[in-house]
N, C-alpha and C positions, 0 to 999 in steps of 0.2 A: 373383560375390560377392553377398551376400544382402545387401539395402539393412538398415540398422541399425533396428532396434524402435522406434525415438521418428521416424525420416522415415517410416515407415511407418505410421505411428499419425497423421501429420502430414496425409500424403495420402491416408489415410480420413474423415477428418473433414468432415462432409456437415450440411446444416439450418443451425440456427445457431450449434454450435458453431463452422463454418467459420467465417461472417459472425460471429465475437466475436473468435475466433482470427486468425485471418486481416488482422486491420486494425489491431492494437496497435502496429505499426510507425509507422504513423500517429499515436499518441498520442505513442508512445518516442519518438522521433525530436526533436521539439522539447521535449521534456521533461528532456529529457537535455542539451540543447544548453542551456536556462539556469538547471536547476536549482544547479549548481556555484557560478553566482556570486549569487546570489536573495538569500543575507543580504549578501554584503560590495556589492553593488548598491545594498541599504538603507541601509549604513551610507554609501556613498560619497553617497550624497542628502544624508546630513544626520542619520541614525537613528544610536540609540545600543543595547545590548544588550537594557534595561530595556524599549525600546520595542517592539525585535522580539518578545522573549519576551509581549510583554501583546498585540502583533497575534495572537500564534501563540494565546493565550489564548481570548482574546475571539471566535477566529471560531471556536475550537471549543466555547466555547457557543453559537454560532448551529449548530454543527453538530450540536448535542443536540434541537434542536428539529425540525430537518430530518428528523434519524434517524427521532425519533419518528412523524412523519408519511408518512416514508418507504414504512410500507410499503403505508397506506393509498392512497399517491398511485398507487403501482405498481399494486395491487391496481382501482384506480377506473379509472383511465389505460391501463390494460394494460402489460407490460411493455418494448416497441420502441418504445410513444411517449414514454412517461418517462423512456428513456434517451435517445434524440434531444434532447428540450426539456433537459432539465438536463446531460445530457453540452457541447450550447451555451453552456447559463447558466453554469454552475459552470467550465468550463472557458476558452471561448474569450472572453468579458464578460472574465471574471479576468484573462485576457493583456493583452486591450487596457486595462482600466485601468493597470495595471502599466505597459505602455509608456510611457504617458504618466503616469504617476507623478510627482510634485514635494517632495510631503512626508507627513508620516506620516499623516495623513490619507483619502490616493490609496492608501497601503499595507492601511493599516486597510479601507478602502472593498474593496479586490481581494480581501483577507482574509473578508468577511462572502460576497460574492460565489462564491469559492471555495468556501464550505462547502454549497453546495449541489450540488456532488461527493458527498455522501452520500446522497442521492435516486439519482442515477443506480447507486451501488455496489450498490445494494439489487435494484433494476430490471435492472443490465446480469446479476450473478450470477443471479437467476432465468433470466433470456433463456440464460444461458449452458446454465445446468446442467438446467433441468427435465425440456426432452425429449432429454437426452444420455445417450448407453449409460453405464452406471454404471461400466464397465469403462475406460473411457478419462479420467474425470475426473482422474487423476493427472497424465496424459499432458495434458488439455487446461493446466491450470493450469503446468505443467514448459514446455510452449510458452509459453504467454504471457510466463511472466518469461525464456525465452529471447531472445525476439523483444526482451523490454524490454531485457536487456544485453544485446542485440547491435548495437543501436542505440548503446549507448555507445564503441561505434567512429566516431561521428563526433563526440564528445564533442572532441578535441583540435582540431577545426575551429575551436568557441567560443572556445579559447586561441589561435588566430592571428588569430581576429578582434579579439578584446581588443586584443592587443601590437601591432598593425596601427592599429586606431580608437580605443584606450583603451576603459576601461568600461564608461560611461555609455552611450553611442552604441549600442556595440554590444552590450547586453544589451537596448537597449529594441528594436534589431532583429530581436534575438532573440524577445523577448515577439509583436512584431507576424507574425512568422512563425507563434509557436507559436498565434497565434488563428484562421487560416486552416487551419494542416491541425489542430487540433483542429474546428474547423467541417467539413472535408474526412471528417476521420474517422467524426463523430458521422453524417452522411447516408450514408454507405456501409455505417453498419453495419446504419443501416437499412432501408437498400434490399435487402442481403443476407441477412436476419433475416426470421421470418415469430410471430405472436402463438403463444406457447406453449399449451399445450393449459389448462393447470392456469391460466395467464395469462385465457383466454377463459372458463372457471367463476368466474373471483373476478370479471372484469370483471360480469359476469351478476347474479351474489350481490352486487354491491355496485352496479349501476346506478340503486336508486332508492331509495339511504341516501346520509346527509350523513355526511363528515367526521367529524362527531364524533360519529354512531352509530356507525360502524363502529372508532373508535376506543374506545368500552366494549368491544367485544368482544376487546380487550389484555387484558382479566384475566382470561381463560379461560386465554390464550396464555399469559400470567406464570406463571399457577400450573403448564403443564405443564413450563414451564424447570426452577422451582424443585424439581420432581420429578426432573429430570433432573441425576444429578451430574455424568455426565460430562460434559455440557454446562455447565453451572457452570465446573467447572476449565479446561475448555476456552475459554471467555470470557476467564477470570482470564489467561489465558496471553495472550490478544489483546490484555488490558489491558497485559499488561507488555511487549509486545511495540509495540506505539502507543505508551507513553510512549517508550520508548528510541528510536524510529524519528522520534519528532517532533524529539526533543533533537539525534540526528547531525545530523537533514536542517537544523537550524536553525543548530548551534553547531560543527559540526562544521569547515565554512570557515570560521568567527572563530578558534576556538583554531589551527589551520594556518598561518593570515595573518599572527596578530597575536603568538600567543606561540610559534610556529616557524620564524615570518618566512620562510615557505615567499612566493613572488610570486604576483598574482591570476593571472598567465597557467598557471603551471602546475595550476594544480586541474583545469583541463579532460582534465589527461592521467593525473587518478587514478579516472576514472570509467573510461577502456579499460583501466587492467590491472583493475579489480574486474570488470569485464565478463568480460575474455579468462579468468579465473579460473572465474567462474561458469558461462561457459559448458562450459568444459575439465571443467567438474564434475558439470555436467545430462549429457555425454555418456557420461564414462565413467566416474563411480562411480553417481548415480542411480539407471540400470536396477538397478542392485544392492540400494540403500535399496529401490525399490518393493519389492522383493517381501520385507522385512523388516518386523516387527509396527515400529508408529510409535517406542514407546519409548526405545529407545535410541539412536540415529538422534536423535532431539529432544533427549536430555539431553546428547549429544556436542556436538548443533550448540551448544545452548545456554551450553556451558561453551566452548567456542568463543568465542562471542560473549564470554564473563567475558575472556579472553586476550587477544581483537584488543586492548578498551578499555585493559587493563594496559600493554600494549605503547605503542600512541598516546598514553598521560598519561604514559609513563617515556621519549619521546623529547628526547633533545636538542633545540636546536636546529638545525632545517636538515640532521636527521638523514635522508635519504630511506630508506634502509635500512630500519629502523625501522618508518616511516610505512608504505612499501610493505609490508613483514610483515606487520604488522597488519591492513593492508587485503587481502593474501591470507585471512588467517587469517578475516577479518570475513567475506569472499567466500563461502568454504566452509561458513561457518557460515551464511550467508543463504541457501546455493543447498541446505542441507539441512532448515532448517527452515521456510521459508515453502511450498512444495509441502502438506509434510506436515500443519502447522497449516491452509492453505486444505482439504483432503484433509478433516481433522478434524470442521471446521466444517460442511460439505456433508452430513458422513456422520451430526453429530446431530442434524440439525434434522429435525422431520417437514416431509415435502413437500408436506404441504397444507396446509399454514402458515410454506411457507419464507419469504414475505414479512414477516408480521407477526413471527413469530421473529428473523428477522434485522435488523429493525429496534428489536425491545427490546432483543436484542444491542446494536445500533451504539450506543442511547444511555445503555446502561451503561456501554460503553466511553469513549466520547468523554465521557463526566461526568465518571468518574475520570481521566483525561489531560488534560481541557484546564485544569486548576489548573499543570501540570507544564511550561508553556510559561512563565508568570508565574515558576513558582520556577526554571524552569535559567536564566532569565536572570540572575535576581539570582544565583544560584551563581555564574553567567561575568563578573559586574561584580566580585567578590571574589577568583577565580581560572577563567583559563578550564578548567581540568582537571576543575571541582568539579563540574560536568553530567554527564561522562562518572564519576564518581565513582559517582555516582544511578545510572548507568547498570548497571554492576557488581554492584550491588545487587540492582536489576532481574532483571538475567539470571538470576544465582542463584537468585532467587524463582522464575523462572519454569521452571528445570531441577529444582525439587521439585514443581512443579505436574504436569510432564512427565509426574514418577516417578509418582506421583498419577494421572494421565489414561491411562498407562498399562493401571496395575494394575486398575483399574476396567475398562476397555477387556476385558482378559481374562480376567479374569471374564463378562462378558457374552457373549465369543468360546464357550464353553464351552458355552453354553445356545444364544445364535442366532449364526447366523455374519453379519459384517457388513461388507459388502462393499468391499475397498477397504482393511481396516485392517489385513490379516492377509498 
């Protein structure tokens, strides 16, 4: 029998894609185990909706500034060190304050901490993608978020800890876990990783400027965006794809808790069906998406996503049926359009400026979203349905952006071909 196209794309993967690919398990794994109860954790401290939504806020204006600096730090730093230091900071700092959390404050604090995860997003996609065959970038990113829900099979461990220790306890054992193997992670990938080639000319070009000389030279880089449409639409999509993904990940275990009176211990066990779903879906429809132009495939998933939300706001209470649907439906729709949108992204940025490009990206996007943590919470103090409302909205916008990103797309296909989108 012929090993399947994606394990065989798995076990060629050589340099750094291996050393990026290769260690996600490492991040997933604790990621997964206390993402589930992160807001009802806050609220059992003491927080109330208003207060999450302005954590969620406030650190993604500190993440506006990160972004923007982002890609200079990559760029000065080279790209294995950048991700090491802030994969640390932003990541495994973030857990242990969280562990030991007390009140909003420790939240707030973990939250500003966190956001410099946008440094390393900048730095580890370089590391990933520069020196990687261009032919496999579908396949690198289709792994990764493999690895990440597959990891969500230990997702129902955190719910027999919970119903075993209660909340508290075992959510801040969870945090002190997830700082050790995000600290585990962040050194292995850099041991396994070597400086990109395109990483070792910017370090060069930029060893004996400051900061904020090399930060004038953003307004070369802005105006080739703003030349680029498809890259435009393609942003706009990121955007609407970031608000809607901040809103679930925040409100999504308060509206189940509180107005489906679903228990904390079972959240943990709706992370393994969205998992067992996505992955059922990377295996055997995927291969199929690849080799289809992005379009349609994007505006499916995307109206996807419009369904799951309809579905999750029209549930009763205590409906699982429902809930679980929706969360299929959400599944399918994440395992089709995040691939294709990372896909996207890679495919218009020029590569000799994949740094500072991706960093006026990041903090165009995180401008516009992080106001969107402030307003879903007031929505969720009014009604918890009213986030995933926005949400709906969202989607929509972003399945005419699609249609949009498309058609531009093939047009361009016609004149050069472009690798990866066809």
């Amino acid at each position: 029998m012929k090993t399947p196209a994606l394990f065989t794309t798995l076990k060629n993967f050589s340099g750094n894609p291996r050393g990026c690919v290769y260690t996600e398990p490492l991040w997933g794994i604790p990621f997964t185990l206390f993402t589930p109860f992160a807001s009802i954790y806050m609220i059992a401290i003491g927080l109330n909706d208003s207060q999450i939504g302005s954590i969620v806020s406030i650190s993604w204006g500190f993440q506006i500034v990160l972004a923007l600096f982002s890609g200079v730090i990559t760029d000065k730093l080279g790209r294995r060190k950048t991700t090491l230091i802030f994969d640390i900071i932003g990541w495994s700092v973030f857990a242990l304050i969280s562990a030991f959390a007390q009140n909003f404050w420790y939240f707030l604090a973990a939250g500003v901490v966190n956001s410099f995860w946008r440094v390393t997003q900048n730095s580890w996609t370089c590391l990933l993608v520069e020196d990687a065959d261009p032919g496999q970038i579908v396949d690198m990113f289709t792994w990764i978020q493999i690895f990440v829900q597959f990891v969500g099979f230990f997702a129902p461990l955190a719910g027999l800890l919970v119903s075993k220790f209660s909340l508290i306890p075992t959510v801040r054992g969870l945090y002190l876990f997830a700082a050790f193997m995000f600290s585990l992670k962040a050194i292995i990938t850099y041991i396994m990783t070597e400086e990109t080639q395109q990483g070792i000319i910017r370090m060069h070009e930029t060893k004996h400027e400051s900061i904020f000389i090399v930060l004038k030279g953003y307004q070369s880089v802005l105006t080739e965006i703003v030349k680029t449409p498809q890259t435009l639409v393609t942003a706009a999509i990121m955007v609407m794809i970031s608000i809607t993904g901040m809103i679930n990940g925040s409100f999504w275990a308060i509206l189940v808790t509180e107005k489906l009176h679903f228990s904390a211990e079972s959240l943990s066990f709706f992370p393994l069906i969205k998992s067992t779903i996505i992955l059922l879906f990377f295996f055997t429809v995927m291969p199929v998406i690849k080799r289809m132009h992005f379009k349609y495939p994007m505006i499916i998933g995307l109206i996807g996503y419009v369904l799951s939300q309809l579905l999750l706001i029209l549930s009763p209470e205590k409906s699982y049926l429902l809930v679980i649907l929706s969360l299929i439906v959400e599944s399918c729709s994440f395992a089709t359009v995040t691939p294709l949108l990372d896909q996207m992204v890679v495919n218009t940025i020029n590569p000799k400026e994949r740094a500072r490009i991706q960093s006026i990206l990041y903090v165009g996007i995180i401008t516009l979203t992080a106001p969107f943590g402030w307003i879903a919470g007031q929505l969720s103090e009014i009604d918890k349905s009213w986030p995933f409302i926005l949400n709906i909205s969202l989607f929509a916008i972003a399945a005419v952006l699609a249609a949009i990103a498309g058609n531009i797309s093939k047009k361009q296909l016609e004149k050069i071909p472009v690798i990866g989108l066809s």
